[in-house]
N, C-alpha and C positions, 0 to 999 in steps of 0.2 A: 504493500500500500504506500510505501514512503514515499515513491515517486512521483507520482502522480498529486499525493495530499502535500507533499515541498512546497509543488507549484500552486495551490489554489491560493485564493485571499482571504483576509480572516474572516471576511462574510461568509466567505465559502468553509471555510473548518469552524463557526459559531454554527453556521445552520446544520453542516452534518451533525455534528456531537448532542445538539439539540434533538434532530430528525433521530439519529442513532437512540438518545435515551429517551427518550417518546416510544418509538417502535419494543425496546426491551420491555417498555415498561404494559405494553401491548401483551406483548405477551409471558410476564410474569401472572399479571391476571386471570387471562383467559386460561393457560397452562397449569394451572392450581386446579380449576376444575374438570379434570381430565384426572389430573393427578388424585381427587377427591371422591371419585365417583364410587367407591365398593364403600367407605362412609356414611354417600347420602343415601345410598343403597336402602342400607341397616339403617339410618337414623328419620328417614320417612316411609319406609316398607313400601319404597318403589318396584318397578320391576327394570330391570336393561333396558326397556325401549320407553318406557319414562324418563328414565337418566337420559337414554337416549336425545329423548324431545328436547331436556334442557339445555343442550350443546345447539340443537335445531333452531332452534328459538333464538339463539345470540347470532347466529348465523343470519337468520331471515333477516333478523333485524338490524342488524349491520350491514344487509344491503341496503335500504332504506337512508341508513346514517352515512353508508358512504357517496350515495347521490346525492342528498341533502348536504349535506358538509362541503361538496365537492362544488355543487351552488353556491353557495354560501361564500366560500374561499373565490371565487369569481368575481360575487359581488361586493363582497366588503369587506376582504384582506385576506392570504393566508396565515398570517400569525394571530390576528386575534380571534379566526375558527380555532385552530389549532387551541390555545389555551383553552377555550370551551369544552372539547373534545378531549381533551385528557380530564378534565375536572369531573367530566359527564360519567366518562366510566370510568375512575376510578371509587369516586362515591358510592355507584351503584354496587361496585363489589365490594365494597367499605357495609354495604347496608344489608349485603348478602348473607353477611356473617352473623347478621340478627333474624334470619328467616324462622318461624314459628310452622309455616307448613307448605308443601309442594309448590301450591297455588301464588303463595308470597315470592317463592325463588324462580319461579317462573317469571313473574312481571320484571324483578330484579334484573335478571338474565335478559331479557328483551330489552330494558334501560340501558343495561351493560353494553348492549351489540348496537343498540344506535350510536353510543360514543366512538364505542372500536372501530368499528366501520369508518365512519365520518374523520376519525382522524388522522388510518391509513391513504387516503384520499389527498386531505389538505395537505400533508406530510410531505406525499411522494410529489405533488406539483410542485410545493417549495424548492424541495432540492432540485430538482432538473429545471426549475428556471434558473435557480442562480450558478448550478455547478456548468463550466464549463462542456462543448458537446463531446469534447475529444475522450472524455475523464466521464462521463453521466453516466454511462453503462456500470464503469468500478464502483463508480461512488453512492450509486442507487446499490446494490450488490452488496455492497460492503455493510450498506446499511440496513441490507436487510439480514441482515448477518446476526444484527441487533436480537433480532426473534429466538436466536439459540443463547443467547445470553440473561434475557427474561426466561427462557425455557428452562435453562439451568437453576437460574435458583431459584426459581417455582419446584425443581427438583430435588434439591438440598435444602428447601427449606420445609419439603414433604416429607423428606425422612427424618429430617430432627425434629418435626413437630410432633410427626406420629409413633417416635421412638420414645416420646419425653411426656406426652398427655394423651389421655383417653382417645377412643376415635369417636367418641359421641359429640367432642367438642372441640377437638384436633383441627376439622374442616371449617369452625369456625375463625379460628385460630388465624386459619391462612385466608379466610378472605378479610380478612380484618388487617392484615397486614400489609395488603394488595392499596391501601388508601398511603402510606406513607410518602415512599417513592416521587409520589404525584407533586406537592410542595418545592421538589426539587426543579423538576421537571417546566414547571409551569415558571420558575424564576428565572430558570435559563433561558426559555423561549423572550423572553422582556427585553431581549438586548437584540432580538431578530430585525432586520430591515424588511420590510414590503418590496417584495420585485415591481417595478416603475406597470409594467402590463397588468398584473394584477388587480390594482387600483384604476387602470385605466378605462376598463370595461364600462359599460354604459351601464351607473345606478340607479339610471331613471326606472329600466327597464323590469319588468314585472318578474317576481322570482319564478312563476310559472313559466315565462318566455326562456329563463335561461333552463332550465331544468330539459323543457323541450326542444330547447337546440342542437342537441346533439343527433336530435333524430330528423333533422334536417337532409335533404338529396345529397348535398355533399359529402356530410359526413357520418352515414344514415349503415352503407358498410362497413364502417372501420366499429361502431358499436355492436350492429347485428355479430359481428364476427366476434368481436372482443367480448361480450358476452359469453359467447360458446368458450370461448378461449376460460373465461372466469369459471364458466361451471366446472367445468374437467381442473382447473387449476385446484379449488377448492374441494372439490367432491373427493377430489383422491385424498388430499392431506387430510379432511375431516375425516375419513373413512379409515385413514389410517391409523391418525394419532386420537380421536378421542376414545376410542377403546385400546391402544396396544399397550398402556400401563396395565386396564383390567387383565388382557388377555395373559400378560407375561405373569401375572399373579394366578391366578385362576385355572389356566389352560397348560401353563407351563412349572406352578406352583413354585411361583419365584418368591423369596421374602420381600418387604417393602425396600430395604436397604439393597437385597438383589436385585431388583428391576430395577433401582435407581443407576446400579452398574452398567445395564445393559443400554438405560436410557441416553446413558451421560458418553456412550459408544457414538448411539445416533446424532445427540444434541453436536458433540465438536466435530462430527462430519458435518450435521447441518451449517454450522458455521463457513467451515471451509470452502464445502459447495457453495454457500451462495459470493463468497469471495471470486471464487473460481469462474464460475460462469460470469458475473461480474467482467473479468478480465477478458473472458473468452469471447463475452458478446461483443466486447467495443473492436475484438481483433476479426471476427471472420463470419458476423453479423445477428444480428437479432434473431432470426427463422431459424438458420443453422446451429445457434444454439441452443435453442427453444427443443426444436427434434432432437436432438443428439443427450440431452436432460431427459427428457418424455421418455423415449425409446430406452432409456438405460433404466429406468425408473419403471416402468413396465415389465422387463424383464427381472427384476431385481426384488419387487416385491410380491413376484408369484415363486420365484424360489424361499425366501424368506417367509413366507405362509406354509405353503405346502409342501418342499421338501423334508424328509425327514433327517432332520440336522440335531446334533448334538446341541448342548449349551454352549459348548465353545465354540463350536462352528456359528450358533445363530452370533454370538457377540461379537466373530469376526465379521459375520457378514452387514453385520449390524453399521459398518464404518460407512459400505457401497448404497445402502439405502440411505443412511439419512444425508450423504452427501448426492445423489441422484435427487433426491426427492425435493433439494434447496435451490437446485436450479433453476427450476417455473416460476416459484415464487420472483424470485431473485431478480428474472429478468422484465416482472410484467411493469413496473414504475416506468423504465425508461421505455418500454414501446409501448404501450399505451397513451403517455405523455409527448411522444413524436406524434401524435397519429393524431394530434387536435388542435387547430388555431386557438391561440390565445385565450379569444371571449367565453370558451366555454374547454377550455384544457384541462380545468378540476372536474367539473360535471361530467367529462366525457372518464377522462381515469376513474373518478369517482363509480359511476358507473360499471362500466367495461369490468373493475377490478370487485366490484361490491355485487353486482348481478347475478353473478354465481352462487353469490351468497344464498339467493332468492332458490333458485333450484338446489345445490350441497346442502341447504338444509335436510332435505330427506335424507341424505346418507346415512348420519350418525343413526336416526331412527329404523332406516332399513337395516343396517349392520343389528343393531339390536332386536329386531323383528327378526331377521335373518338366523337369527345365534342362534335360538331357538327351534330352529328345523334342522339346519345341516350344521351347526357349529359355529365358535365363532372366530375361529382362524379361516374358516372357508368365505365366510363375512366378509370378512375385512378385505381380504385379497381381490373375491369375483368383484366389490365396488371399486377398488382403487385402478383395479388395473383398466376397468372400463371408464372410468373418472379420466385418468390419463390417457386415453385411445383420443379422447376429444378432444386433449390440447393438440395431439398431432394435425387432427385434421384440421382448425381454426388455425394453426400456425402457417398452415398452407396455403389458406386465403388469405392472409394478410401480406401488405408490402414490406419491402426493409426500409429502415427508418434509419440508420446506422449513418451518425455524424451531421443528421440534422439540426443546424441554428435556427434556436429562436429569436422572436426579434425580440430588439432590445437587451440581445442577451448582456451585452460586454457595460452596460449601465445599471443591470443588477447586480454586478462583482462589484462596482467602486465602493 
């Protein structure tokens, strides 16, 4: 990373470490409740595809928050959405931790995914206006790198919790500690500049009119496609990760402390991959990297499900999937964010990237529906790997975007 982050300006490394600890802080939240689920299990006598829904629920609803938010940041700044948007969910997972019954953590969970959404959105337009074109592929990547660092210790903060107090109030514990972080987070953001376009958008205009621009003749396929692109993007990781802590406990009869081992395999692959693809998409292009992540990522997680591997074998293999699986992510800020004129660049990312949201919601609940008939390594696997068949084929229809300047770019580094 050094090279590249040498040359940026200090706008440019204030906005990353802001956009980075924003994103961690994304997913220390959301990552708790994953990590939580054999818990809420026992502590509201749900069944898996209840627990299920509650993962579904932050999903819908954070497609919603990410097209709203991504309006929003259009019309009346990215940094003071963004402040919004982390305040939003992290309260909500602050207020999680005092849920008295299913129905309470469910509205919580839906509060939760309008924020999360909405502020991967503002998030990812900030950086790619202000980071230069040459550098936006690493620097988007790098930052979503962010996700395995919130992933972590949502990880280690799962097993010291529930090594050290009860599980009846362990899960409280951690959504309760999901509000701190946020304090930080929101002070750094205070020193952000406004990209000069961003404010320049027309605020006369009706928030409905921007909301609906993206579905405009111009640029009416780059969303139908970027859509398709979000559901498979999303579908496979929900499918993935919000049961593979249950599964490696349960199906594979890990301890909590063990599956924290295997996870913390995945999480610094995940890290690496989305560095990696990062690097790889600004060298040999957005589509080609997009495939080449997808296609490794599909093979990858139907060996990991259904071979029969040892435990050291899956914790080896355990490096190739989470570092395959960080590449999609990784690369969808910067092509998404090429593929939109200005006036409406957050709404359309926003979208494109949150849409998915709208459909992957069913995942986590068919995985849970699923587990119940044929298993739930069989689950997990037949949804992800079909989740990721649809980034291939949207990656196909889309253009390459690789080294395109925005305008005004060189006026929002000074």
């Amino acid at each position: 990373m050094s090279n590249w982050y040498s040359e940026c300006s200090p706008l440019e490394k204030r906005t990353f470490w802001a956009s980075f600890g924003g994103w961690a802080l994304d997913a220390l939240d959301v990552q708790m409740f994953g990590l939580a689920i054999p818990a809420l299990i026992a502590a509201f006598g749900i069944s898996k595809a209840d627990a299920g829904l509650l993962g579904s629920v932050t999903l819908f609803f954070g497609a919603f928050g990410g097209w709203l938010g991504g309006a929003l940041g259009d019309r009346f700044g990215r940094v003071k959405a963004l402040q919004i948007t982390v305040l939003t969910f992290a309260l909500a997972t602050f207020a999680s931790a005092f849920a008295m019954s299913y129905t309470q953590l469910l509205v919580l969970k839906a509060i939760q995914g309008l924020g999360f959404g909405a502020e991967w959105a503002v998030g990812a337009v900030l950086m790619a206006e202000i980071i230069r074109a040459e550098h936006r592929g690493k620097a988007l990547g790098s930052v979503q790198s962010a996700w395995a660092v919130g992933w972590g210790a949502a990880v280690l903060l799962s097993a010291l919790v529930f090594t050290y107090a009860p599980a009846d109030i362990a899960w409280r514990i951690l959504f309760a500690i999901g509000l701190l972080p946020a304090l930080l987070i929101i002070y750094i953001r205070r020193g952000l500049k406004e990209p000069p376009r961003a404010v320049a958008a027309d605020a006369k205009a009706p928030l409905f009119a921007t909301l609906s621009g993206i579905f405009h003749r111009d640029v009416l396929r780059a969303t139908l496609v970027g859509g398709l692109f979000g559901i498979g993007a999303h579908g496979g990781y929900a499918a993935l990760t919000t049961f593979l802590p249950t599964y490696l406990r349960e199906v594979r009869h890990l301890s909590v402390l063990g599956s924290s081992g295997y996870l913390a395999v995945i999480i610094a692959a995940f890290f690496c991959g989305c560095v990696a693809s990062g690097i790889i998409s600004d060298r040999i292009g957005r589509r080609a990297n997009v495939a080449l992540f997808a296609s490794a990522c599909i093979a990858t997680v139907l060996v990991y499900i259904f071979a029969p591997l040892t435990d050291a074998q899956m914790l080896v293999l355990g490096f190739p999937l989470g570092f395959f699986s960080a590449g999609i992510p990784a690369s969808m800020a910067a092509l998404f964010s090429e593929l939109y004129p200005a006036g409406v660049r957050g709404t359309g990312v926003g979208f494109c990237y949150n849409f998915g949201r709208v459909v992957s919601a069913a995942f986590p609940f068919l995985v849970g529906f699923l587990s119940d008939h044929i298993g739930l390594g069989p689950a997990i696997g037949i949804d992800a790997a079909f989740a990721y068949s649809l980034v291939l084929i949207a990656v196909l229809l889309l253009p390459e975007t690789r080294g395109k300047v925005f305008e005004q770019a060189a006026a929002a580094r000074v």
